[in-house]
C-alpha angles and dihedrals in degrees: 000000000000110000103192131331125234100212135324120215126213131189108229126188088208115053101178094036087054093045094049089043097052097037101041097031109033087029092231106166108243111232102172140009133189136165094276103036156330143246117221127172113236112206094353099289114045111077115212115204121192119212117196114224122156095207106055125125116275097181124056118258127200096265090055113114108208107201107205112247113218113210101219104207087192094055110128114225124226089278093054090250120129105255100193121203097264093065085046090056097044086060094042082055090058097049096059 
């Protein structure tokens, strides 16, 4: 059984999109950022870092594993308001 995780890493084609995606969205807090990528902390321990590579998949293949994401209504934002999933997927919306 995995007890926690320390940071997953994942190869992106769109580096700005992503981090907008993953900082205004999913509210990670961003905590650096280079040409090629950026480090955020997810929950307060996992670290995501996003890799720029042009050339990545963007279709599933056989050997991809696709954990399943679980949208929590009850999730608190930064301000301690609920932020519901609609709102979450208004701002997703604006990103594309």
């Amino acid at each position: 059984m995995v007890g926690s995780l320390n940071h997953v890493t994942l190869s992106v084609t769109e580096l700005e999109r992503s981090f907008r995606f993953y900082s205004q969205v999913l509210e990670f807090r961003p905590l650096a950022r280079w040409v090629r990528g950026a480090y955020l902390l997810a929950g307060g321990q996992t670290w995501l870092c996003l890799s720029l590579d042009e050339r990545t998949r963007t279709e599933p293949s056989a050997e991809v594993f696709t954990p399943r994401i679980h949208d929590n209504a009850g999730q608190l934002s930064r301000d301690g308001r609920k932020d519901p999933p609609k709102r979450r997927r208004q701002l997703a919306r604006q990103l594309q």
